[in-house]
TIROFI-932837 format. One line per 2 residues: number of its first residue (from 1); their letters; for each residue x, y, z of C-alpha. Coordinates in nm, 3 decimals. Example, Ala and Ser with C-alpha at 12.3 -4.5 7.8 and 13.67 -1.06 7.14 Angstrom:
1) as) 1.230,-0.450,0.780 ~ 1.367,-0.106,0.714;
END
This chain:
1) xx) -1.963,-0.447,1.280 ~ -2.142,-0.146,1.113;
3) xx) -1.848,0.111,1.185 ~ -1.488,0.008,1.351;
5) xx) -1.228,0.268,1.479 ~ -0.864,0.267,1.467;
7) xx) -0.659,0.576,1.612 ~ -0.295,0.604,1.478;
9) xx) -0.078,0.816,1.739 ~ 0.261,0.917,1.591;
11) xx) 0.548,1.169,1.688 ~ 0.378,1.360,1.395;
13) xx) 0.008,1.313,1.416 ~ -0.265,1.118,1.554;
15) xx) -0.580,1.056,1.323 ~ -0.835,0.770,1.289;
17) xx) -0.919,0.523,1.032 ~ -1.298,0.451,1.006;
19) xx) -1.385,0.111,0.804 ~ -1.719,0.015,0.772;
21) xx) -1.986,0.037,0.459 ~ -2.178,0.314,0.343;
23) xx) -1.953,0.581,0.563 ~ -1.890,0.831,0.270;
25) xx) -2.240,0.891,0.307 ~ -2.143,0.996,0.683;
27) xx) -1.804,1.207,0.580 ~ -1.996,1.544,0.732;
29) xx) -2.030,1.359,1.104 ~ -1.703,1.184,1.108;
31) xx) -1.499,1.500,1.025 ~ -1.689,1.731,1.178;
33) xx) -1.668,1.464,1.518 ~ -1.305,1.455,1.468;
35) xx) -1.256,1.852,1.496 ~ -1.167,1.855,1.089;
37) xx) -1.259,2.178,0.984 ~ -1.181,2.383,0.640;
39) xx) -1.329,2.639,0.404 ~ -1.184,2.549,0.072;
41) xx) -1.062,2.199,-0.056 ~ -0.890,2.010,-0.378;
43) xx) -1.075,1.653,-0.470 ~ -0.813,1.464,-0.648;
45) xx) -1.010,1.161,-0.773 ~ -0.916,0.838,-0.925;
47) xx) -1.097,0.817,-1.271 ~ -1.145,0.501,-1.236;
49) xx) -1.369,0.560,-0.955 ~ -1.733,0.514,-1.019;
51) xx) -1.927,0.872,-1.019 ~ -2.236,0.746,-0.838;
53) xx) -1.974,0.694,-0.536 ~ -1.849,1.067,-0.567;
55) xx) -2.159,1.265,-0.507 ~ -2.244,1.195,-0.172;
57) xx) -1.897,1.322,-0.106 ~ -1.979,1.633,-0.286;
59) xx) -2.315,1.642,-0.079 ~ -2.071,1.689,0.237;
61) xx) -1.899,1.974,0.060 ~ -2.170,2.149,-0.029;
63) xx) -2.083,2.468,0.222 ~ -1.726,2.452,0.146;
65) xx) -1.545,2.591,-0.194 ~ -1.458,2.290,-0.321;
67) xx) -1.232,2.248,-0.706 ~ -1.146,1.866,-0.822;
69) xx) -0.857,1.718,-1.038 ~ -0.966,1.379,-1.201;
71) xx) -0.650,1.168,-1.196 ~ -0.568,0.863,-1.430;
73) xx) -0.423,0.641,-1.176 ~ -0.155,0.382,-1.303;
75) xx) 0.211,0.388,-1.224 ~ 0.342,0.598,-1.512;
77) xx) 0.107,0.922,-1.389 ~ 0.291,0.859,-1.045;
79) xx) 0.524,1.136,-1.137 ~ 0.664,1.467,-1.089;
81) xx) 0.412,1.598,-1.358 ~ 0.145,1.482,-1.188;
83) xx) 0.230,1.637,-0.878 ~ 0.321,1.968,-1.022;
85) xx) -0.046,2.004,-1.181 ~ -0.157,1.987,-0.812;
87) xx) 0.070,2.213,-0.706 ~ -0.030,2.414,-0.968;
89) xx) -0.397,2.432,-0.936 ~ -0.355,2.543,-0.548;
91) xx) -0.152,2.815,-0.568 ~ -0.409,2.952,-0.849;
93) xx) -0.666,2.930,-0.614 ~ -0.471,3.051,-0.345;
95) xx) -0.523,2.775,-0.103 ~ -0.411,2.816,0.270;
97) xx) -0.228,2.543,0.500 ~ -0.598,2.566,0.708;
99) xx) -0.784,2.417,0.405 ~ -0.769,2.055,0.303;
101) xx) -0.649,1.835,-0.041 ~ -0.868,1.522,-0.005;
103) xx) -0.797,1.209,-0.205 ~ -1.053,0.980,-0.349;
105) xx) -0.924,0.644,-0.478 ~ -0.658,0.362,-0.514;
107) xx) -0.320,0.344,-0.366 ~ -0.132,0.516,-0.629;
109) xx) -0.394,0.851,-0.596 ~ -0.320,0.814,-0.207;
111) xx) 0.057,0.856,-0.293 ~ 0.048,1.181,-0.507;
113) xx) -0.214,1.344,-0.311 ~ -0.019,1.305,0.019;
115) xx) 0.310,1.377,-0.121 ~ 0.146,1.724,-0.272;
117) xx) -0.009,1.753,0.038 ~ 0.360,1.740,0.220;
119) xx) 0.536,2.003,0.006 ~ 0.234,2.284,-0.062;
121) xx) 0.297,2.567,0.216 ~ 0.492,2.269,0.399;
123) xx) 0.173,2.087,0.484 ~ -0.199,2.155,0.421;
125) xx) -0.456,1.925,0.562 ~ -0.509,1.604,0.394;
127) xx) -0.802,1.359,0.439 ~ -0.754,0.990,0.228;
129) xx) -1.049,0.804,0.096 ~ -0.913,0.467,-0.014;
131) xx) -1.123,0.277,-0.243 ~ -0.948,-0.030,-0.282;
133) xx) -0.897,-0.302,-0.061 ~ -0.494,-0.299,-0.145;
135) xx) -0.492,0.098,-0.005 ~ -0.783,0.013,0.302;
137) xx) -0.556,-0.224,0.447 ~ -0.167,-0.066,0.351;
139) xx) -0.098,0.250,0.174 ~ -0.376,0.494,0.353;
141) xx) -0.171,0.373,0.675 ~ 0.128,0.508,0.814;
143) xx) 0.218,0.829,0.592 ~ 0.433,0.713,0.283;
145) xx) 0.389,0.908,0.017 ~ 0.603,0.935,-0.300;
147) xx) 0.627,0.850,-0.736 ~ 0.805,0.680,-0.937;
149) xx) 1.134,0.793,-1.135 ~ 1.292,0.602,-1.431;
151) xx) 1.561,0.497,-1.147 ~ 1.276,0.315,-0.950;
153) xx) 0.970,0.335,-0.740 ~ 0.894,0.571,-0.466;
155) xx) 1.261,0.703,-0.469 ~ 1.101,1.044,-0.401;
157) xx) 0.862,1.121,-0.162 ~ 0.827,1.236,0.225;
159) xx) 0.656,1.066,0.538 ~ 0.296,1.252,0.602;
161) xx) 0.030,1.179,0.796 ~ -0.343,1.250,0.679;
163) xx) -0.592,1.370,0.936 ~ -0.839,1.136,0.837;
165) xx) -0.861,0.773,0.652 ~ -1.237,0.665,0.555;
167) xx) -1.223,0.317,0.455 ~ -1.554,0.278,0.316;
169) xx) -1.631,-0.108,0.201 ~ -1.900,-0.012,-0.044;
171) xx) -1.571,0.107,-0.290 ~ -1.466,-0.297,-0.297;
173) xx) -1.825,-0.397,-0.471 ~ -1.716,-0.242,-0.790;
175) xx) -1.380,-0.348,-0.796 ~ -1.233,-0.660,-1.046;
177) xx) -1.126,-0.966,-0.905 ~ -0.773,-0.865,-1.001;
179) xx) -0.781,-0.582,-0.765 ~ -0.929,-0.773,-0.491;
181) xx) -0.634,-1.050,-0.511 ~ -0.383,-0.763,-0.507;
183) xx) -0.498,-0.610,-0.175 ~ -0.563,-0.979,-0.050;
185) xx) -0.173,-1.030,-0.096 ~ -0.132,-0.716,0.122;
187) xx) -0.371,-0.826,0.428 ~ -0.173,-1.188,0.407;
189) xx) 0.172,-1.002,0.405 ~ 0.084,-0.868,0.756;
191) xx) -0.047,-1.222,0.905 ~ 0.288,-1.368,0.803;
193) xx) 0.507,-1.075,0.961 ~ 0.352,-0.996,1.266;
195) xx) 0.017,-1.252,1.369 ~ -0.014,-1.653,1.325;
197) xx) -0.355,-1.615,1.477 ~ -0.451,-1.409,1.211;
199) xx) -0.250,-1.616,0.929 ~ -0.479,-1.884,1.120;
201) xx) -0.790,-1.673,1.055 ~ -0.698,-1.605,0.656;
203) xx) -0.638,-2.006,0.642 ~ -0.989,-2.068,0.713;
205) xx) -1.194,-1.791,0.567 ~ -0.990,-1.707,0.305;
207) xx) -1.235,-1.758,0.037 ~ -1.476,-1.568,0.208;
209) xx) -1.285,-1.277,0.222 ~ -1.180,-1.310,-0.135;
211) xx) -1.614,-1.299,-0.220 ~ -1.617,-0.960,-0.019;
213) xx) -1.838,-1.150,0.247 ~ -1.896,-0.961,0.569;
215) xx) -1.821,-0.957,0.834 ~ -1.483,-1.150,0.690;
217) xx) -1.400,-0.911,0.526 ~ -1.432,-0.633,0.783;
219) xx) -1.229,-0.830,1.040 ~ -0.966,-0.887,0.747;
221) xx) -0.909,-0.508,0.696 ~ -0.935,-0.426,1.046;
223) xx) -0.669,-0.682,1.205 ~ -0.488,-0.602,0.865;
225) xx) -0.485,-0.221,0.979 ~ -0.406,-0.290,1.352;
227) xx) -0.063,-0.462,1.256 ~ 0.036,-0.159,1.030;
229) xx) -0.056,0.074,1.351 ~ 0.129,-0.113,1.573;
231) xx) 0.457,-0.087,1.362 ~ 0.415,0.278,1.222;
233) xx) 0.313,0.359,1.577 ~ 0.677,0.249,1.671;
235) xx) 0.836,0.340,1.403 ~ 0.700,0.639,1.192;
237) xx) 1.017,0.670,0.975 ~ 1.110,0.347,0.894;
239) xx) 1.426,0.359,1.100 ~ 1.376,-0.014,1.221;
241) xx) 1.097,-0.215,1.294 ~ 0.889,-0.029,1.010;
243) xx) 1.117,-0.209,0.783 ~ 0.935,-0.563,0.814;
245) xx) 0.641,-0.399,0.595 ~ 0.887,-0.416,0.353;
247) xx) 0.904,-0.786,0.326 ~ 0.870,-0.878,-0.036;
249) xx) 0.920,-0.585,-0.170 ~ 1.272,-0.551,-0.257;
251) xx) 1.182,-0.820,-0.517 ~ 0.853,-0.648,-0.576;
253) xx) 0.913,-0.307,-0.682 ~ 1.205,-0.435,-0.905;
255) xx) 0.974,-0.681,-1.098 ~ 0.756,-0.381,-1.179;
257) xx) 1.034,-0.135,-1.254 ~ 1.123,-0.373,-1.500;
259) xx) 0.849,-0.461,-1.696 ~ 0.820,-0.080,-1.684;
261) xx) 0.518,-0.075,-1.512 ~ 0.298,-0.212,-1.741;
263) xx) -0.034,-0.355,-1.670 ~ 0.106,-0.734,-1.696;
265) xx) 0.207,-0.697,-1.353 ~ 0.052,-0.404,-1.094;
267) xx) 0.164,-0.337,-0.756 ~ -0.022,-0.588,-0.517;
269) xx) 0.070,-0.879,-0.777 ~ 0.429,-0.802,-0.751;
271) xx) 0.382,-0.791,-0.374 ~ 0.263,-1.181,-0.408;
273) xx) 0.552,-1.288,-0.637 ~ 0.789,-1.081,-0.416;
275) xx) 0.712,-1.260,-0.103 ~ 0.724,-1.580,-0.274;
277) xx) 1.072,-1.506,-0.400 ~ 1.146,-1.372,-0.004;
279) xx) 1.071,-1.689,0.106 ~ 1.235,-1.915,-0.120;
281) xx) 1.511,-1.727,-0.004 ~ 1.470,-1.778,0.368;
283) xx) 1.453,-2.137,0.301 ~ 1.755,-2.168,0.106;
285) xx) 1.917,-1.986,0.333 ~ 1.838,-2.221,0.617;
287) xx) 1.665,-1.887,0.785 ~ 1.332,-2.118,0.794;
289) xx) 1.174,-2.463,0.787 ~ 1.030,-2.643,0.496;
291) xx) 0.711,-2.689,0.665 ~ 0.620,-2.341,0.722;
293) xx) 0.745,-2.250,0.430 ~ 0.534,-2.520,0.236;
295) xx) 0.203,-2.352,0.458 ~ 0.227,-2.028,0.306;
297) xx) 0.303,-2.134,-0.035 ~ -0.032,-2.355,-0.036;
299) xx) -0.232,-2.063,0.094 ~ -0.117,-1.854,-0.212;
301) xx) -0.193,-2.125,-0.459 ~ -0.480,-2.245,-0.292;
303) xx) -0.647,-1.869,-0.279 ~ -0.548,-1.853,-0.625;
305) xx) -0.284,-1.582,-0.606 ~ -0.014,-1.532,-0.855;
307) xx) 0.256,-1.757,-0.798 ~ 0.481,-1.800,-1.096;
309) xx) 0.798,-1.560,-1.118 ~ 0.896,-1.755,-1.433;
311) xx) 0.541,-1.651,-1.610 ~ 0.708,-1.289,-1.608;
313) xx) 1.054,-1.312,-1.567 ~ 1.330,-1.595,-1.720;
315) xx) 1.694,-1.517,-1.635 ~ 1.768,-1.255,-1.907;
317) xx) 1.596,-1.027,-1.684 ~ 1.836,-1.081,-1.385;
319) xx) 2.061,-0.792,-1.477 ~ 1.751,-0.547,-1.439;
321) xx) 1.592,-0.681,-1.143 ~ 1.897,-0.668,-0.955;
323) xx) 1.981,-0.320,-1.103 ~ 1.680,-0.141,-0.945;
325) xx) 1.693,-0.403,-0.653 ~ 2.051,-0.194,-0.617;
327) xx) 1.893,0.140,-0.633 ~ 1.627,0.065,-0.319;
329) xx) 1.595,0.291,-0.009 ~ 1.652,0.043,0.245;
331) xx) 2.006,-0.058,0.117 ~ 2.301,0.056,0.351;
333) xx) 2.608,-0.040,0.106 ~ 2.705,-0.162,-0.213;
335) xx) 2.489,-0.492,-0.060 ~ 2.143,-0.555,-0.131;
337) xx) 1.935,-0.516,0.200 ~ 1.635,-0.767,0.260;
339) xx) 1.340,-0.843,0.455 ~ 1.340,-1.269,0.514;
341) xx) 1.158,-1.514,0.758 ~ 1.269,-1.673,1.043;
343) xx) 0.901,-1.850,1.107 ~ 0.516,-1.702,1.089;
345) xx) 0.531,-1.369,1.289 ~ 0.937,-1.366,1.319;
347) xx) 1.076,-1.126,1.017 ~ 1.443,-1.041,0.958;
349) xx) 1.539,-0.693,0.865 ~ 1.895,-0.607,0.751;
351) xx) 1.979,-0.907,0.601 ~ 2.247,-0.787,0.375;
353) xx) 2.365,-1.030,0.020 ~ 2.597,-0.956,-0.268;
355) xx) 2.443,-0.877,-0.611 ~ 2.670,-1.224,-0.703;
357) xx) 2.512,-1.418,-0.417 ~ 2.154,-1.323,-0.611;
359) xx) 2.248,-1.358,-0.943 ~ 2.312,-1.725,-0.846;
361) xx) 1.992,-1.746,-0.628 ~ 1.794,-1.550,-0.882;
363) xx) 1.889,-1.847,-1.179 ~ 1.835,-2.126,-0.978;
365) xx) 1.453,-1.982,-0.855 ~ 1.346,-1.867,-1.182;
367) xx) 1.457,-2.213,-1.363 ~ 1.238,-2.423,-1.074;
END
């Protein structure tokens, strides 16, 4: 399992993902296989991205005019700012929609390259390097891009696909154990939504694919990747089914928004806690049994994922989560729209609840 495949085919685009170890070392074949051309491109790289990783990458430019913005990734750069300084350098160098912005890092560097991708010329081509295992197996998929306001996350931002996703394993090596668990709550996110098989899988070699083991954690990424296909494939623009990638996130994105998104809690944590809350939820709300409930709960404290909402949050915080819970895309009416869980595999979109019915939930979960 030295190189795997994917091809994403959407209304919009259709592009592949390659996954395997040591491809950035092979970024001349695969683009140039893939009919990727371009004369003149913008590296925007995470700086928390080791340089010995970056070269090679430059190697492959090496005929092309090639500029690069070093980025400090965290979720207070995901701004407007941020996105204007790419904006800026391309129209000083007078960059055409034929040449390419290509993005070299975490989840959050995926975000604000794509989105300045989207809105220079109305589109310039856009290849995404992920380098952590939380954007291999979710945010290089599917097109989201977007930052962060002081009303909440990804309020702004536009649906566009890259031409290219290199999911090179090497990246993972160098990462912290923190960042490993984050994209780890991610890959199990997708087993509980979509595949008990794979949920099945995660059960057994979880630890495995927490030590970076191959060829665990290839398969992990890859069957990780194939349920985000199948969905964006689908549904590119989140009009339905798209929304069951959403599941713990409501919760999520407001537990970051309000600790302000500091480094106590960062995205793929929240995630964790998120679904946690999700499913408390969906058992209280008679939506799903104890037993399944009590299955996925033990995975996340058996892998060692974060599972206390109370470590963070006690109920003087209720006010806030629930404000920026009020203030998420996928909400329809005054109601606060959710993802819950019928069983493994068997989401619930659209489930709509008062801010009062929360409040009460929300007091009762965080005293447990």
């Amino acid at each position: 399992m030295s190189q795997i495949k994917l091809n994403i085919i959407t209304k919009t685009q259709k592009y592949p993902i390659f996954i395997g170890k040591g491809l950035c070392t092979k970024i001349s074949q695969i683009a140039k296989s893939n009919s990727i051309d371009f004369n003149k491109c913008l590296l925007i790289i995470d700086s928390n991205v080791p340089k010995i990783f970056i070269s090679p990458i430059k190697k492959f430019l090496k005929n092309k005019i090639s500029y690069t913005y070093y980025f400090k990734a965290n979720e207070l750069n995901k701004n407007m700012n941020s996105i204007n300084k790419i904006l800026e350098i391309l129209l000083n160098k007078n960059f055409s929609r034929d040449d390419c912005l290509i993005s070299i890092g975490g989840g959050i560097t995926g975000d604000i390259s794509g989105f300045a991708a989207s809105l220079f010329k109305r589109g310039l081509k856009f290849i995404n390097i992920p380098t952590t295992l939380l954007s291999q197996v979710d945010s290089s998929i599917g097109g989201k891009t977007g930052i962060n306001t002081g009303y909440g996350k990804n309020l702004i931002g536009s649906f566009y696909q890259p031409n290219l996703v290199i999911s090179d394993t090497q990246f993972l090596k160098t990462l912290p154990e923190r960042e490993i668990i984050c994209g780890y709550g991610e890959i199990l996110k997708h087993s509980i939504i979509r595949n008990k098989k794979f949920f099945d899988f995660l059960n057994i070699h979880k630890n495995k694919i927490l030590k970076l083991s191959s060829p665990y954690i290839e398969k992990a990424i890859y069957e990780s990747c194939r349920i985000k296909k199948g969905v964006v494939e689908k549904d590119e623009k989140e009009k339905g089914l798209r929304k069951i990638l959403n599941f713990g996130h409501s919760f999520a994105h407001a537990y970051e928004a309000t600790l302000g998104y500091s480094k106590k809690l960062n995205h793929g944590e929240a995630v964790i806690l998120g679904m946690k809350t999700a499913l408390n939820l969906s058992v209280k709300e008679n939506l799903m049994n104890k037993s399944e409930y009590h299955s996925i709960i033990d995975h996340i404290e058996d892998s060692n994922l974060p599972s206390s909402v109370s470590k963070f949050f006690s109920t003087k915080d209720i006010h806030n989560i629930l404000k920026f819970m009020g203030k998420d895309k996928k909400n329809r009416s005054n109601k606060i729209n959710l993802v819950l869980l019928k069983k493994i595999g068997t989401p619930i979109i659209n489930k709509e609840f008062s801010k009062e019915k929360l409040v009460k939930f929300l007091k009762k979960f965080l005293r447990d």
